[in-house]
N, C-alpha and C positions, 0 to 999 in steps of 0.2 A: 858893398851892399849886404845890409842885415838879415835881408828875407831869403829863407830856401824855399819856399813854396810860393810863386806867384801865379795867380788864378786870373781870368778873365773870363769875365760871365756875362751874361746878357742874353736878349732874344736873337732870332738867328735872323740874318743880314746885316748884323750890327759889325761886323769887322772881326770877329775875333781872333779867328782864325789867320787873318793877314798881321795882325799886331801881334801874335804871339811867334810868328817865324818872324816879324823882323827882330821884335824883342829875343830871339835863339838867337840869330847874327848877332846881335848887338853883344849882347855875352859874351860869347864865344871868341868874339874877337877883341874880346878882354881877359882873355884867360879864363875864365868859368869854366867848370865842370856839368855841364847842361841836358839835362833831358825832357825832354815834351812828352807828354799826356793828353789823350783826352780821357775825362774823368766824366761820365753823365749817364751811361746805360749800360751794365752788365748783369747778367741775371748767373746765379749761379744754385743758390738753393731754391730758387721760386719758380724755377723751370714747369716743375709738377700744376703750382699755382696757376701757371698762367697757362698753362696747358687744358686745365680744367675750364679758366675763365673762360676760353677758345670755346670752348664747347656747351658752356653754357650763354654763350654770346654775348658776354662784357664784354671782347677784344674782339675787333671785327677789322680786316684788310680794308682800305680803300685806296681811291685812284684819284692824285689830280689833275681834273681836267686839261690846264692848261699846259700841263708838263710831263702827263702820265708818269708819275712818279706816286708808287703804291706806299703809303703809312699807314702803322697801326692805330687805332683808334680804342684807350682805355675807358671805358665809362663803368669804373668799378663803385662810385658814388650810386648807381643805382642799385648795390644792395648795401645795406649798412655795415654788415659781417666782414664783406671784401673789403669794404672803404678803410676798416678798421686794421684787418690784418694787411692788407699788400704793404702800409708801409714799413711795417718790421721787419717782414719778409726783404725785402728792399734795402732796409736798413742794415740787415745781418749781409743782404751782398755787397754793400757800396763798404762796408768792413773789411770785408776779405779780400776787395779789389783793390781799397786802398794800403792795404797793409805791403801789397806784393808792388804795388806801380809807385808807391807816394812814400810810405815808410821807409823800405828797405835802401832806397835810394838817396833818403834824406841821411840816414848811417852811413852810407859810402861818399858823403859829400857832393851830394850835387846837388844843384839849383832847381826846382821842378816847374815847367813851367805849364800849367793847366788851360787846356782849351778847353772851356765851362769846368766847373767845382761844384762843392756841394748846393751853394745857392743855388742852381739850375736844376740840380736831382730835389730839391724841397718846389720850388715852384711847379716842376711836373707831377709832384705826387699831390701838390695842392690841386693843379687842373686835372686830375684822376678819380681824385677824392671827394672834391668839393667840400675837402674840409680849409676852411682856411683861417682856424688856430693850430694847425699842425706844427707851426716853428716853435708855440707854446707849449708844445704837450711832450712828454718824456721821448716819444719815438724822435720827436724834433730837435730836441735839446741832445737828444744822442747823435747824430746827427749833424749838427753843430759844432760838438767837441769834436772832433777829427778838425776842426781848423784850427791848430794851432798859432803859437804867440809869436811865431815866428812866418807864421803867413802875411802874405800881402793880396785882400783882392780887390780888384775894381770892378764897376758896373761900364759896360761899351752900352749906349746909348742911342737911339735912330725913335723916328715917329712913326707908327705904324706902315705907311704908304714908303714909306722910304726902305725900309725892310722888304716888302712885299714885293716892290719891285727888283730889288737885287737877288732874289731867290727863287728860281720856281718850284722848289718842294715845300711851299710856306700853303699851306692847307686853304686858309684866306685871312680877311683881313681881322675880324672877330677872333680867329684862334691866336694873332699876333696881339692883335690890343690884351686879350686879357694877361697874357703871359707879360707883356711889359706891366702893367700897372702890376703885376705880383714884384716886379725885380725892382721896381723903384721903390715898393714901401719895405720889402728886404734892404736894401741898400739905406733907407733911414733906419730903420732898428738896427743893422749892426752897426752903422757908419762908414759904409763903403764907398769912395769917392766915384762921384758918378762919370764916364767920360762921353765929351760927344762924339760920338761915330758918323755922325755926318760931314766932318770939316775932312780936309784932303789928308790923304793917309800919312806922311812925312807930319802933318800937325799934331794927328791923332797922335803918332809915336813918340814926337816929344812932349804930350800933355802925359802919357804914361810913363815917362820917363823922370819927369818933373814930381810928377805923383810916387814916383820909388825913393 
């Protein structure tokens, strides 16, 4: 196998996370040198940022009903200043995170295998933003480059209702649709094969297998 970095990305209830420990088994009991990541949220210089946003109430706590499960809620697109800066800010961390989790490990030979990737940290700062030429614009194209020629990623696939039910920290069904439509028109601009996450898990895994 050619690729050291295999990513799976998609909206959440789509599988990922089950297709990437089986895809670690599968490895692993081929002799690979294997390590798992998730790659999607780390803050390290924008701590102060988002602290401020806190308090100026772009970032507000909420609660889901059905599951009381508390998510943050970004709505930095309502000022244009923040819209503009968080995703640099962002971009300078998902840098430094991957330099220590994704780089260093690619030097020492191993496999990585990504539960969400960069396409997932561009779709959430698009739904933050409400920009959505940011894959176009230098922050995004920086961004980008961290996926290397030697990555492989796919898009896991489900229809919103089908998401919605296998999750109950899935905020509803609007915040699920629009994050898929961001990951399937990602997935035709780079050319990301798309998978369905709805057929039975042993299918799933060998359509991504098929797809390596």
């Amino acid at each position: 196998m050619m690729w050291k970095v295999i990513a799976i990305c998609g909206i959440d209830g789509s599988g990922k996370t089950t297709q990437i420990k089986l895809l670690e088994k599968y490895l692993k009991r081929r002799g690979f040198k294997v390590k798992r990541v998730w790659l999607r949220w780390t803050a390290f210089l924008s701590y102060p940022f988002l602290a401020l946003c806190r308090l100026l109430g772009y970032t507000k706590w909420k609660t889901i009903s059905r599951s009381n499960v508390r998510y943050v809620e970004r709505r930095f697109y309502m000022n244009r200043a923040l819209a503009r800066l968080w995703p640099w800010l962002f971009t300078l961390d998902t840098f430094i995170h991957s330099t220590f989790k994704i780089e260093a490990r690619r030097i020492l030979g191993y496999t990585i295998l990504c539960d969400r990737f960069i396409p997932d940290i561009i779709v959430d700062l698009i739904c933050e933003t409400r920009d959505y030429q940011l894959p176009n614009r230098l922050v995004g194209r920086l961004l980008l480059s961290l996926i290397h020629k030697d990555s492989k990623l796919v898009i896991m696939d489900v229809d919103e209702v089908t998401a919605y039910n296998r999750k109950y920290d899935i905020p509803s069904i609007d915040y699920i649709k629009e994050r898929r439509k961001l990951y399937l028109t990602l997935a035709k601009a780079l050319g990301m094969p798309i998978i369905n996450g709805k057929r039975e898990v042993n299918k799933v895994h060998k359509d991504i297998l098929e797809v390596l």
